[in-house]
MIDOSE-1310 file (N, C-alpha, C; in nm, 2 decimals, decimal comma, always signed):
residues 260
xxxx	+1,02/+1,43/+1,59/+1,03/+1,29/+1,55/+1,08/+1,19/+1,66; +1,15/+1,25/+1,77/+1,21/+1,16/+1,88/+1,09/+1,13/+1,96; +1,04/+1,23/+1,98/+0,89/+1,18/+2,03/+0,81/+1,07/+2,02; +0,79/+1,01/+1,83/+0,72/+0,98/+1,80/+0,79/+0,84/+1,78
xxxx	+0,95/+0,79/+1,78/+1,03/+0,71/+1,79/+1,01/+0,67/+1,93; +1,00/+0,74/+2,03/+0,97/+0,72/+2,16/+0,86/+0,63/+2,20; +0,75/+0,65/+2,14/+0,59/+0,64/+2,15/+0,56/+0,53/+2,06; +0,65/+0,47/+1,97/+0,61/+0,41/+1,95/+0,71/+0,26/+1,97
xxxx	+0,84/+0,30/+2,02/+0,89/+0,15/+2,10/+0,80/+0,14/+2,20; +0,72/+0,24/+2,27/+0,68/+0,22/+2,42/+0,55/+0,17/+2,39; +0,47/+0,15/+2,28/+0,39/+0,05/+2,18/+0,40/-0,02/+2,14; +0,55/-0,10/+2,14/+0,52/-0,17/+2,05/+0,50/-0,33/+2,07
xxxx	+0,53/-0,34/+2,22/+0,42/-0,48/+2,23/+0,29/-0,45/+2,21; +0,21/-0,37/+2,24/+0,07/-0,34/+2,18/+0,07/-0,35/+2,06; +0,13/-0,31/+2,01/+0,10/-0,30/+1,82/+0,11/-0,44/+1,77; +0,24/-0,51/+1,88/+0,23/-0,67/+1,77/+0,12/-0,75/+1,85
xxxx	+0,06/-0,73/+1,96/-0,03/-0,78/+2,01/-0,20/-0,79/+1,96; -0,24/-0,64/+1,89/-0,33/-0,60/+1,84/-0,32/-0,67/+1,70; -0,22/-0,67/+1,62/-0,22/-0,67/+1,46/-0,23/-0,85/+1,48; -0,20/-0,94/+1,57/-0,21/-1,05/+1,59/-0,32/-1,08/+1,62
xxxx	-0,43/-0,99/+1,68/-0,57/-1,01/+1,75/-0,61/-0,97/+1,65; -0,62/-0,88/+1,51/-0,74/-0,85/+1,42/-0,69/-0,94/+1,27; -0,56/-0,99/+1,28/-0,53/-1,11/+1,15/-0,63/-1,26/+1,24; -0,62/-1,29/+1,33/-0,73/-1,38/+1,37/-0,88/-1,35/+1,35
xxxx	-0,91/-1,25/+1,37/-1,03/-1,20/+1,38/-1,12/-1,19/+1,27; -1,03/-1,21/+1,13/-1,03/-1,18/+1,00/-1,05/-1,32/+0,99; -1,03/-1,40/+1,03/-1,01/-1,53/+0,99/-1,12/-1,60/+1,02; -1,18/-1,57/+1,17/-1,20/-1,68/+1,29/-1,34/-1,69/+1,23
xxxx	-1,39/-1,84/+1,22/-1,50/-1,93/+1,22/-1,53/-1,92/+1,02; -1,38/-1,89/+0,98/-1,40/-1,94/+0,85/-1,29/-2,08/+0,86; -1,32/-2,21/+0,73/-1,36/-2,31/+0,70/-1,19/-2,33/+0,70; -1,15/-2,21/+0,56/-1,00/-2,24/+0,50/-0,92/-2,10/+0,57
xxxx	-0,97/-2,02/+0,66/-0,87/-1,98/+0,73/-0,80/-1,87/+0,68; -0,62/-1,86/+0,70/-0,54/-1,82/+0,62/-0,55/-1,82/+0,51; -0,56/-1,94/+0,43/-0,60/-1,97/+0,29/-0,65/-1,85/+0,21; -0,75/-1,78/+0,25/-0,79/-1,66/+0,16/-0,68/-1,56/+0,20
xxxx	-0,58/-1,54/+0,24/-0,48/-1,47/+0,24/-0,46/-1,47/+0,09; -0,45/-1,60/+0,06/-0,35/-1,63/-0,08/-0,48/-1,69/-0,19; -0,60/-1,72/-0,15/-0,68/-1,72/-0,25/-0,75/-1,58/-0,29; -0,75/-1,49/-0,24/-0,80/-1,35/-0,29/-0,73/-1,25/-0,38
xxxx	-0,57/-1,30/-0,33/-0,52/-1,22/-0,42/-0,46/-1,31/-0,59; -0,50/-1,41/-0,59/-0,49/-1,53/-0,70/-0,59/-1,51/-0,78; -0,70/-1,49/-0,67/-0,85/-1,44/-0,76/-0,82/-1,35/-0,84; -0,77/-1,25/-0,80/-0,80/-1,12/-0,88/-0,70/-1,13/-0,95
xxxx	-0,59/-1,19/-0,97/-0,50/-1,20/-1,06/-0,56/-1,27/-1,20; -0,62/-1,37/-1,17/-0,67/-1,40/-1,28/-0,78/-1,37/-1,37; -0,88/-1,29/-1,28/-0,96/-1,19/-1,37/-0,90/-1,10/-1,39; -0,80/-1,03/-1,39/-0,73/-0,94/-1,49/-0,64/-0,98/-1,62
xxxx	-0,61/-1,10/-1,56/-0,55/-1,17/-1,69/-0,66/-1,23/-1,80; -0,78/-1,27/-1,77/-0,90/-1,31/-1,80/-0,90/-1,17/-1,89; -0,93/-1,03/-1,82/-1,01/-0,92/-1,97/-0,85/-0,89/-1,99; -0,77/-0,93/-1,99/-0,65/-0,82/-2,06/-0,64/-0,94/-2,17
xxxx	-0,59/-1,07/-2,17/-0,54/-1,13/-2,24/-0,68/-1,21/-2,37; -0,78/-1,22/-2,31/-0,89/-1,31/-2,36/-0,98/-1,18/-2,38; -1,01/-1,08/-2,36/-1,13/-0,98/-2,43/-1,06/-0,90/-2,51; -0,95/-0,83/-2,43/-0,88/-0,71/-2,49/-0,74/-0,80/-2,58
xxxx	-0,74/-0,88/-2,60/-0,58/-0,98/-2,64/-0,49/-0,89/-2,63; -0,47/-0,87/-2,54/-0,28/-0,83/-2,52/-0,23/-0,90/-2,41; -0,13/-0,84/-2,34/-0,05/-0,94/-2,25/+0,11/-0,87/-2,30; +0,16/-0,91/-2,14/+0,33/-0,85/-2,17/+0,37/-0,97/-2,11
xxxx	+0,53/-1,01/-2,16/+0,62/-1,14/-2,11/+0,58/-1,12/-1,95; +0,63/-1,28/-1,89/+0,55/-1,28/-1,78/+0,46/-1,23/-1,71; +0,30/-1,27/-1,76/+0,22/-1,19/-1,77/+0,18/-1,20/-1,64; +0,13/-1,28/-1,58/+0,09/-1,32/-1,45/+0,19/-1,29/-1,31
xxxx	+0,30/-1,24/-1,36/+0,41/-1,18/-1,28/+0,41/-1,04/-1,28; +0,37/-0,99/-1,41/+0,38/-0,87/-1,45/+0,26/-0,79/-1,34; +0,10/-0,88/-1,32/-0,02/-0,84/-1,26/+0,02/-0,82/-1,15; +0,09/-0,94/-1,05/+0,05/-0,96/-0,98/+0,16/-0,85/-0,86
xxxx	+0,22/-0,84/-0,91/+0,34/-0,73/-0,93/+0,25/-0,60/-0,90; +0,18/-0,56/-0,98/+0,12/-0,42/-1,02/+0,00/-0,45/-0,86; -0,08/-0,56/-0,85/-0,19/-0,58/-0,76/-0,13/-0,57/-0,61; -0,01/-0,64/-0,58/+0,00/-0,61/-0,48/+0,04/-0,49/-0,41
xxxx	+0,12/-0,42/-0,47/+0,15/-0,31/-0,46/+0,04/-0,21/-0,44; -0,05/-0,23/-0,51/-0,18/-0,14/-0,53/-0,25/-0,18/-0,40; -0,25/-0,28/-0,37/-0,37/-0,38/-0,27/-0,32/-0,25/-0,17; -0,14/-0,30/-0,11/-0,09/-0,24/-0,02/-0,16/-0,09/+0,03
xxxx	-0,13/+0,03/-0,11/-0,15/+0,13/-0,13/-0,36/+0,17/-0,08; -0,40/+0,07/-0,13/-0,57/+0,14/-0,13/-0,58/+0,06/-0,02; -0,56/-0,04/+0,02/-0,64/-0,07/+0,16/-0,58/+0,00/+0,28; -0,47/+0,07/+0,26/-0,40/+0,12/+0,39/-0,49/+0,27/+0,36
xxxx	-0,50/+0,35/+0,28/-0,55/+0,47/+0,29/-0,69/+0,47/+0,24; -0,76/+0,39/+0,23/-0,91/+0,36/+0,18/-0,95/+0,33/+0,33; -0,90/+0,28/+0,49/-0,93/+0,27/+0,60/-0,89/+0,35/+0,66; -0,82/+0,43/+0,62/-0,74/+0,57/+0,71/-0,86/+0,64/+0,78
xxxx	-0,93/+0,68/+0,67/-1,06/+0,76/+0,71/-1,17/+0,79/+0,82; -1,17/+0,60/+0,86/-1,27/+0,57/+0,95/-1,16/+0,47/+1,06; -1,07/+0,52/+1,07/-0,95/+0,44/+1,15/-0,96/+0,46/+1,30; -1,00/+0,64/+1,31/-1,05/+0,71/+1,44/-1,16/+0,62/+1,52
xxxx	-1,27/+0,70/+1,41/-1,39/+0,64/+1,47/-1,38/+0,50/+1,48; -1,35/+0,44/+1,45/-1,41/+0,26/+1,45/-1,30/+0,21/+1,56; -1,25/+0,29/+1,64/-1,13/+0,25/+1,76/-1,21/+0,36/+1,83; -1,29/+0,39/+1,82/-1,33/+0,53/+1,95/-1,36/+0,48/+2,11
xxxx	-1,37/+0,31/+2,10/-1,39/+0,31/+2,25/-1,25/+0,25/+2,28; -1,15/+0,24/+2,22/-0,99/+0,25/+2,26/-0,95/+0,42/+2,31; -1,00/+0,46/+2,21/-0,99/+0,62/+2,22/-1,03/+0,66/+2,34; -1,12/+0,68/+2,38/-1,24/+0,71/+2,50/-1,17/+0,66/+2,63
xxxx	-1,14/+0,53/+2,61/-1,12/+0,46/+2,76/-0,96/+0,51/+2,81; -0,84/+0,53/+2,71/-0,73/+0,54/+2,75/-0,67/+0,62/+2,62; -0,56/+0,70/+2,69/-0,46/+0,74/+2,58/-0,37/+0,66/+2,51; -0,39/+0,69/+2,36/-0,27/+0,65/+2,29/-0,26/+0,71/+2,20
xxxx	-0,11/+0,74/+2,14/-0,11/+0,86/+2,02/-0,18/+0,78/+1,91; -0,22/+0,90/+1,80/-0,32/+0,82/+1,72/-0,29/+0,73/+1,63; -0,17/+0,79/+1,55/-0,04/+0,73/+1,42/-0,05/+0,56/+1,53; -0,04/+0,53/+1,63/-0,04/+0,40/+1,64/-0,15/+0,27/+1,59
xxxx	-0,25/+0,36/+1,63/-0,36/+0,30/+1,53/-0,34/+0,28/+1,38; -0,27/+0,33/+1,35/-0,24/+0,38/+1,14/-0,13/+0,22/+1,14; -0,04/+0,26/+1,27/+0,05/+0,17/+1,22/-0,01/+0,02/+1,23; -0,07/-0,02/+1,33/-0,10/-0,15/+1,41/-0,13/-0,15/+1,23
xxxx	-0,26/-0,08/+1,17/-0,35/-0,08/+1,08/-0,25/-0,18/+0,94; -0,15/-0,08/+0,91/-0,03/-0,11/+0,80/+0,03/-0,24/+0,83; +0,06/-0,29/+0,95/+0,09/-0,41/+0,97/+0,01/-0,46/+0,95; -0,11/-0,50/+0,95/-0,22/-0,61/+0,92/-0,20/-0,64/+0,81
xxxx	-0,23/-0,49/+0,72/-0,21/-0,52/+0,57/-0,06/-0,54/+0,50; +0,06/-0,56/+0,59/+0,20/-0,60/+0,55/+0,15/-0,75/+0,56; +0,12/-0,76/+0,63/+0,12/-0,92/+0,67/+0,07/-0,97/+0,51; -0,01/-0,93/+0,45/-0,13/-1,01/+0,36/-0,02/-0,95/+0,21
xxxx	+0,09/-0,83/+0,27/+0,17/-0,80/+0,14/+0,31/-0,92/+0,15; +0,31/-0,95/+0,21/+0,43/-0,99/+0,26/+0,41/-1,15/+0,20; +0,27/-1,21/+0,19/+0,22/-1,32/+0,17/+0,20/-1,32/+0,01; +0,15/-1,19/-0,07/+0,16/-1,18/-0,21/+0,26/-1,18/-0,24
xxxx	+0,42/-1,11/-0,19/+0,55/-1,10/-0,21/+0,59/-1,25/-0,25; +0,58/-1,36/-0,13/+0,59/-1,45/-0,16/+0,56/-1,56/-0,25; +0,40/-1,49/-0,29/+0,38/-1,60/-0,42/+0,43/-1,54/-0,53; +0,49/-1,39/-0,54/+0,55/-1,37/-0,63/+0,68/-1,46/-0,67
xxxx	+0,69/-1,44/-0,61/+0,85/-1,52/-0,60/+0,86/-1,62/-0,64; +0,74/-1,71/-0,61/+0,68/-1,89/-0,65/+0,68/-1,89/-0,80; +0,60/-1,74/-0,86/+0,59/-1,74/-0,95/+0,70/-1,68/-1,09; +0,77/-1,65/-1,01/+0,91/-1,59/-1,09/+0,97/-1,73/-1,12
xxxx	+1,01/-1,85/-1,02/+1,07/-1,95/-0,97/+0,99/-2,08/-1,13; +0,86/-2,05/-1,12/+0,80/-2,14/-1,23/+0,80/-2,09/-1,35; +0,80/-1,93/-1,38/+0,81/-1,92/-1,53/+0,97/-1,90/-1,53; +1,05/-1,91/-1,46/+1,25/-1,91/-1,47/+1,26/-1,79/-1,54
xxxx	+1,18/-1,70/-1,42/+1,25/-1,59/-1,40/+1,38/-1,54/-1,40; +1,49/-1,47/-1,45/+1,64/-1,47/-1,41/+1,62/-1,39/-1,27; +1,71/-1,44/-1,17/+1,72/-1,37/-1,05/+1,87/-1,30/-1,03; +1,87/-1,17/-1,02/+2,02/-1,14/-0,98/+2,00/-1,05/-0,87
xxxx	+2,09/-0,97/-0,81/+2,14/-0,92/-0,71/+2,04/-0,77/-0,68; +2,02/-0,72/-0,83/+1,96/-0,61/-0,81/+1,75/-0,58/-0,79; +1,80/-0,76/-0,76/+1,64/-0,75/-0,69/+1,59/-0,71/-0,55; +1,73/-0,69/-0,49/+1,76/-0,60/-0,37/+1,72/-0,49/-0,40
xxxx	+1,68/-0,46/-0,49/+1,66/-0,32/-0,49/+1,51/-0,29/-0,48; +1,42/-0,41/-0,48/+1,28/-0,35/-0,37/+1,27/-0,33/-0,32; +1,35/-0,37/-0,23/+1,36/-0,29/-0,07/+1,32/-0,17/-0,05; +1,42/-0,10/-0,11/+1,41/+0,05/-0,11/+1,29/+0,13/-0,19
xxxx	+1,27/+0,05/-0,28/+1,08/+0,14/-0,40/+0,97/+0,06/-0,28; +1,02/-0,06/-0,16/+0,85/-0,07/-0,09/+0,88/+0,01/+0,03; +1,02/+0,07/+0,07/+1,02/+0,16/+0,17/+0,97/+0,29/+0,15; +0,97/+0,37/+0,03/+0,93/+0,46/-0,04/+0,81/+0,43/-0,05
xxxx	+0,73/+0,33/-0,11/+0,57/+0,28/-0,10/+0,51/+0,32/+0,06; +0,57/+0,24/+0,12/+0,53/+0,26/+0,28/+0,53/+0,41/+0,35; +0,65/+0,47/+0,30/+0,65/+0,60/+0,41/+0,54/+0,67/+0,34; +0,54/+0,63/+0,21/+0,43/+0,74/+0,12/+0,32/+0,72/+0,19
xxxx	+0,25/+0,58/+0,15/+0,11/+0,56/+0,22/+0,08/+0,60/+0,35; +0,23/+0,58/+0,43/+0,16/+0,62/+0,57/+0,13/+0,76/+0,57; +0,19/+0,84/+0,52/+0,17/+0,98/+0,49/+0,10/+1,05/+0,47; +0,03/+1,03/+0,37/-0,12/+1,02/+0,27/-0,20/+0,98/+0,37
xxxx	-0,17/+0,87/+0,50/-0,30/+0,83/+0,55/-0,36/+0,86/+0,69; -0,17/+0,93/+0,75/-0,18/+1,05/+0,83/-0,25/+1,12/+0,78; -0,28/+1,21/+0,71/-0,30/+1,30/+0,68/-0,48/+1,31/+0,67; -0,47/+1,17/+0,56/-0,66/+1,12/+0,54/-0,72/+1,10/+0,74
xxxx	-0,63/+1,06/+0,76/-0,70/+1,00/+0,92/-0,78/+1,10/+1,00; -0,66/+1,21/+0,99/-0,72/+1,31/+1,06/-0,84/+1,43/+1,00; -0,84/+1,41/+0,85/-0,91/+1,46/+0,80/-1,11/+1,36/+0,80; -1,07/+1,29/+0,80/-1,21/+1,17/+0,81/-1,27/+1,19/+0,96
xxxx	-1,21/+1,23/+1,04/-1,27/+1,25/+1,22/-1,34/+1,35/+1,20; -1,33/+1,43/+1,15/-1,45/+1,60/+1,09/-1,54/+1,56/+0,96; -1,51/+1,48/+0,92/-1,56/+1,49/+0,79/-1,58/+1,39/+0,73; -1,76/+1,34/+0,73/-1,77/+1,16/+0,66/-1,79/+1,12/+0,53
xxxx	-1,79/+1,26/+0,46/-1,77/+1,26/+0,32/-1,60/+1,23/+0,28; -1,54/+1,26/+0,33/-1,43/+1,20/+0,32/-1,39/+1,11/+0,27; -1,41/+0,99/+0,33/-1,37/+0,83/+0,27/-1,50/+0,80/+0,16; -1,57/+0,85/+0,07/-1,68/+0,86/-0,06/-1,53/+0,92/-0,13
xxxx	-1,52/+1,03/-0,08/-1,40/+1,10/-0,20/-1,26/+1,03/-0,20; -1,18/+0,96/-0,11/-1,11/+0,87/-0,14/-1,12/+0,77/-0,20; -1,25/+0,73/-0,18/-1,27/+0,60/-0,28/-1,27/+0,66/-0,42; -1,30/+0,77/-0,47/-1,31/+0,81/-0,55/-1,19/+0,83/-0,66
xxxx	-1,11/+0,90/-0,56/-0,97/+0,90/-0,60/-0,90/+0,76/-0,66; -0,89/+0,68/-0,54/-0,84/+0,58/-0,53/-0,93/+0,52/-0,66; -0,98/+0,50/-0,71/-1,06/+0,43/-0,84/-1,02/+0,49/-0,93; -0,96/+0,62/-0,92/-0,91/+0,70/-1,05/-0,77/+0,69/-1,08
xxxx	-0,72/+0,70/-0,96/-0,58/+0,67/-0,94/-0,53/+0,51/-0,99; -0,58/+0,41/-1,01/-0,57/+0,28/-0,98/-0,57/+0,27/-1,15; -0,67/+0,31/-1,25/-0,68/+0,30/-1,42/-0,53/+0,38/-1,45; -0,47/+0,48/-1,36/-0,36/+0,55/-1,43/-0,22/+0,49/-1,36
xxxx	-0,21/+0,32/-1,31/-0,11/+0,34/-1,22/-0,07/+0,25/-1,29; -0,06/+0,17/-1,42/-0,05/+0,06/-1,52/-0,08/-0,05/-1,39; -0,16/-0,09/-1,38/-0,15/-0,23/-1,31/-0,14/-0,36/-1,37; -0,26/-0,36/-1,46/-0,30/-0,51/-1,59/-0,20/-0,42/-1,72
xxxx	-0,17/-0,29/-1,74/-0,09/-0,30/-1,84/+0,06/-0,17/-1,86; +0,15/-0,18/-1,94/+0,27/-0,11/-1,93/+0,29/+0,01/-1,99; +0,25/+0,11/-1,89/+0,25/+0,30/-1,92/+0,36/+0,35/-2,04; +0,47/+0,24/-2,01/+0,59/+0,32/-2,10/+0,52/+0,22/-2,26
xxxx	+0,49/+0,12/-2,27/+0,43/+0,08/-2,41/+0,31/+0,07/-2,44; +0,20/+0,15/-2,37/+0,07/+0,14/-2,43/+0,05/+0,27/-2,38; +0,08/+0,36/-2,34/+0,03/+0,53/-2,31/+0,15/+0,57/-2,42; +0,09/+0,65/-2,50/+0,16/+0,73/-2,59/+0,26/+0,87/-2,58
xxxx	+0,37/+0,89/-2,59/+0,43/+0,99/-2,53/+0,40/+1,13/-2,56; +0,41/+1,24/-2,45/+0,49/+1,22/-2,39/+0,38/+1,19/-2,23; +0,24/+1,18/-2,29/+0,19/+1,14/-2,14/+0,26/+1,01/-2,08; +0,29/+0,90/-2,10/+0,37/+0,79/-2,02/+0,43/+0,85/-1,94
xxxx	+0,57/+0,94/-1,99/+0,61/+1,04/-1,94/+0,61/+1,08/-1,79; +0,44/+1,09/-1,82/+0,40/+1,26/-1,70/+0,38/+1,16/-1,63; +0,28/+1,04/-1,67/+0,30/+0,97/-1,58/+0,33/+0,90/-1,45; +0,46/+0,85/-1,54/+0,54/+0,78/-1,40/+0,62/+0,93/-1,35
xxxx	+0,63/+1,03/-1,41/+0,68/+1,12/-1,33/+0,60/+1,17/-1,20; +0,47/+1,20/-1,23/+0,37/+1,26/-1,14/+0,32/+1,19/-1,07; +0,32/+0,99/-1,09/+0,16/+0,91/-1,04/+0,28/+0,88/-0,95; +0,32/+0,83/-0,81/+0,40/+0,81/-0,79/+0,40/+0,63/-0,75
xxxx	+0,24/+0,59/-0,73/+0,20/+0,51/-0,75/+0,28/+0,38/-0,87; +0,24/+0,47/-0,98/+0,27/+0,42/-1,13/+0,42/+0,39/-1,12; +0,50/+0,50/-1,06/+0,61/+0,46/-1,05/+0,67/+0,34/-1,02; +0,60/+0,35/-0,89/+0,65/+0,24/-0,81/+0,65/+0,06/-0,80
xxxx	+0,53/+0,08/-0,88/+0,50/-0,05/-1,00/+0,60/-0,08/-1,07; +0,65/+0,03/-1,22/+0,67/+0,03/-1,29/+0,87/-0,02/-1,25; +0,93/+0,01/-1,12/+0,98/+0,03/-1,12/+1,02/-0,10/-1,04; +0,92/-0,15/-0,98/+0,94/-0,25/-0,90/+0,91/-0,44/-1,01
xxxx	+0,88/-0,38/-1,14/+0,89/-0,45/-1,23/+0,99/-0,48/-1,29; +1,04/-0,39/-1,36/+1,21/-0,40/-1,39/+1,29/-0,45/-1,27; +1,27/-0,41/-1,16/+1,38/-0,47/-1,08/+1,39/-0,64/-1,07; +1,23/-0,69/-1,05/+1,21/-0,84/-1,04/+1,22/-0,93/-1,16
xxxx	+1,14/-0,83/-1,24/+1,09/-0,93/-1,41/+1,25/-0,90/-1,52; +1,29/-0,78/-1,49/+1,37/-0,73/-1,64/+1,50/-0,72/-1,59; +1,54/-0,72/-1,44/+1,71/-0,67/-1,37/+1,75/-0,57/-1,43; +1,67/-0,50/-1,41/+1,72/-0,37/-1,50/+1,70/-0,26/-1,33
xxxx	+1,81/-0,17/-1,32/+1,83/-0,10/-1,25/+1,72/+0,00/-1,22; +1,68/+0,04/-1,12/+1,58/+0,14/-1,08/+1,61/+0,27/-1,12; +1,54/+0,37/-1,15/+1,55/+0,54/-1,16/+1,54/+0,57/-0,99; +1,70/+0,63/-0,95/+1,74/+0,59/-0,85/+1,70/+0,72/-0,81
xxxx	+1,74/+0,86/-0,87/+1,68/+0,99/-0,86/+1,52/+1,04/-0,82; +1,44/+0,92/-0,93/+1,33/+0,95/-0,91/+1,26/+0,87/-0,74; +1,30/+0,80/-0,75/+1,30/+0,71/-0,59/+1,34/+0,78/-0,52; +1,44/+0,88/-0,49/+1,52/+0,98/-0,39/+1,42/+1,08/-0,37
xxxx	+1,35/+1,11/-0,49/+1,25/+1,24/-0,54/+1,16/+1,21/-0,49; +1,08/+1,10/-0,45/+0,96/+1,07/-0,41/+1,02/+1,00/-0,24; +1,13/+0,98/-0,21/+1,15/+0,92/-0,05/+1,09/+1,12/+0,00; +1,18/+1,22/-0,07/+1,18/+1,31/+0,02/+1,02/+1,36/+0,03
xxxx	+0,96/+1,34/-0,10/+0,84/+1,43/-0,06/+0,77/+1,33/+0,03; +0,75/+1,22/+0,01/+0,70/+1,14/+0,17/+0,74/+1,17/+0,29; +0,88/+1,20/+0,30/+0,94/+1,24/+0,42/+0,88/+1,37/+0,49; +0,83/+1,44/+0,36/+0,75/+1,55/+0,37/+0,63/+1,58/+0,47
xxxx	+0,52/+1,50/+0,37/+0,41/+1,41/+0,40/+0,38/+1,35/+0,52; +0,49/+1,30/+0,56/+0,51/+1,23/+0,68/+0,47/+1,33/+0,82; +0,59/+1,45/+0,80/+0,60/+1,54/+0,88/+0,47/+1,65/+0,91; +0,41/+1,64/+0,78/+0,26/+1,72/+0,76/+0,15/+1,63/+0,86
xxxx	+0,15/+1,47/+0,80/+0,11/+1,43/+0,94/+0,10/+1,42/+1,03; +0,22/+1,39/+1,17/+0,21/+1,40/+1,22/+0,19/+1,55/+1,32; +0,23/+1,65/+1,28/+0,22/+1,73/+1,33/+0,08/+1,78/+1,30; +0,00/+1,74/+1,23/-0,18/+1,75/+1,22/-0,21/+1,66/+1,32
xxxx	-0,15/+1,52/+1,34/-0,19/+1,46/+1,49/-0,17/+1,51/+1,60; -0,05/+1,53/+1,59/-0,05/+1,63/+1,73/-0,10/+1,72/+1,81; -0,12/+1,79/+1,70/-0,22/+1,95/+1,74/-0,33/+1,91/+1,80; -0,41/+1,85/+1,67/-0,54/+1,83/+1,73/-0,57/+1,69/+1,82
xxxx	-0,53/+1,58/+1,82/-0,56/+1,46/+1,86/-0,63/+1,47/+2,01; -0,64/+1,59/+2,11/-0,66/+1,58/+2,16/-0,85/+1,65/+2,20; -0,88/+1,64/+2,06/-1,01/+1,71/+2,07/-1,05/+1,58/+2,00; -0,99/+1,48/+1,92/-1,07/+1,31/+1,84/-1,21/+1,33/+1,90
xxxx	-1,18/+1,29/+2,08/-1,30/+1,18/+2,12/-1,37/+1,29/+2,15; -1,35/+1,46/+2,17/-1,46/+1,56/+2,13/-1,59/+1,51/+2,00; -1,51/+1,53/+1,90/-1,59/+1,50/+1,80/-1,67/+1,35/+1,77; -1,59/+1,24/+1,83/-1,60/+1,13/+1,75/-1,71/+1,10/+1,86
């Protein structure tokens, strides 16, 4: 791991240099710019409140807090490992022309998509602020369920990355996942009051996803303390995860531009 601490200060003007070159790049020779930063994920906010509340009539207190809560988090999660796949190849003439370890690509990748989390974070907060939300102290405590979010994804996407350079059925079966995973992680609605026990349960025990929603709700919407065990439970097996990654980069990284 000192290695990889090493390799990646000695990166890291590249990394903020690159994640600054492809948030432009996303943008350039459109009309409103940034603006779809914060109009895309508005969009979809409101077509889930659209079939949850007006087809299906339900809805939980602060409903549009409650979504948007569940989407960003999610967004975070499926766009960082839904690109894992094809992260290699689609950098192969970075790859080809010079060395660089590969996880730096993953990261530059996560930063792009922090940026566009960091921007939903924000209108959360607009939106806590208009429906008078109570705010107290223990909303410090996202910090720690999106640090847990993050080590996880990147983990999972170590892992996807190196698996997608052999194999281009890969990212078909992530998407797969990731569409299955997404109906069980309550996003538009609340695992502990509309899944019947003891599945809610297994749930947030097992989805860790689901968790992290569910847990990052209470902290913002309800001030209700986090399951601080189960957050410790899921830091370590990321930490895990983490370690399974990189050491699959290592090994092989140096056969990539063989294959790719």
């Amino acid at each position: 791991m000192k290695t990889v601490i090493k390799n990646i200060k000695k990166n890291f003007p590249y990394i903020l240099y690159s994640t600054k070159s492809k948030l432009k790049s996303e943008v350039a020779g459109s009309y409103l710019n940034s603006l779809w930063w914060v109009i895309n994920p508005l969009a979809m906010m409101l077509i889930y409140m659209f079939v949850v509340i007006i087809v299906f009539k339900s809805g939980e207190p602060n409903f549009p807090i409650f979504v948007f809560i569940g989407l960003t988090l999610w967004d975070f999660f499926n766009r960082t490992i839904s690109s894992s796949s094809k992260l290699i190849k689609s950098n192969r003439n970075i790859i080809n022309k010079v060395y660089i370890p590969k996880y730096i690509l993953l990261i530059i990748n996560t930063f792009v998509i922090l940026f566009k989390f960091l921007i939903s974070l924000a209108i959360i907060f607009v939106f806590m602020i208009l429906f008078k939300v109570t705010f107290s102290f223990k909303i410090l405590y996202f910090l720690p369920i999106f640090i847990v979010l993050y080590l996880l994804t990147f983990g999972i996407s170590l892992i996807i990355m190196h698996l997608g350079v052999y194999n281009t059925d890969v990212h078909n079966v992530i998407n797969i996942v990731l569409k299955c995973v997404f109906y069980f992680s309550g996003i538009f609605y609340n695992i502990c009051t509309k899944v019947p026990q003891p599945f809610n349960k297994l749930l947030l025990l097992f989805n860790p996803i689901a968790t992290l929603i569910n847990e990052s709700r209470n902290v913002l919407i309800n001030n209700v303390t986090p399951n601080l065990l189960l957050l410790f439970n899921w830091l370590i097996v990321s930490i895990i995860i983490n370690i399974i990654g990189f050491k699959l980069i290592k090994k092989y990284e140096n056969s990539y531009s063989k294959v790719i």
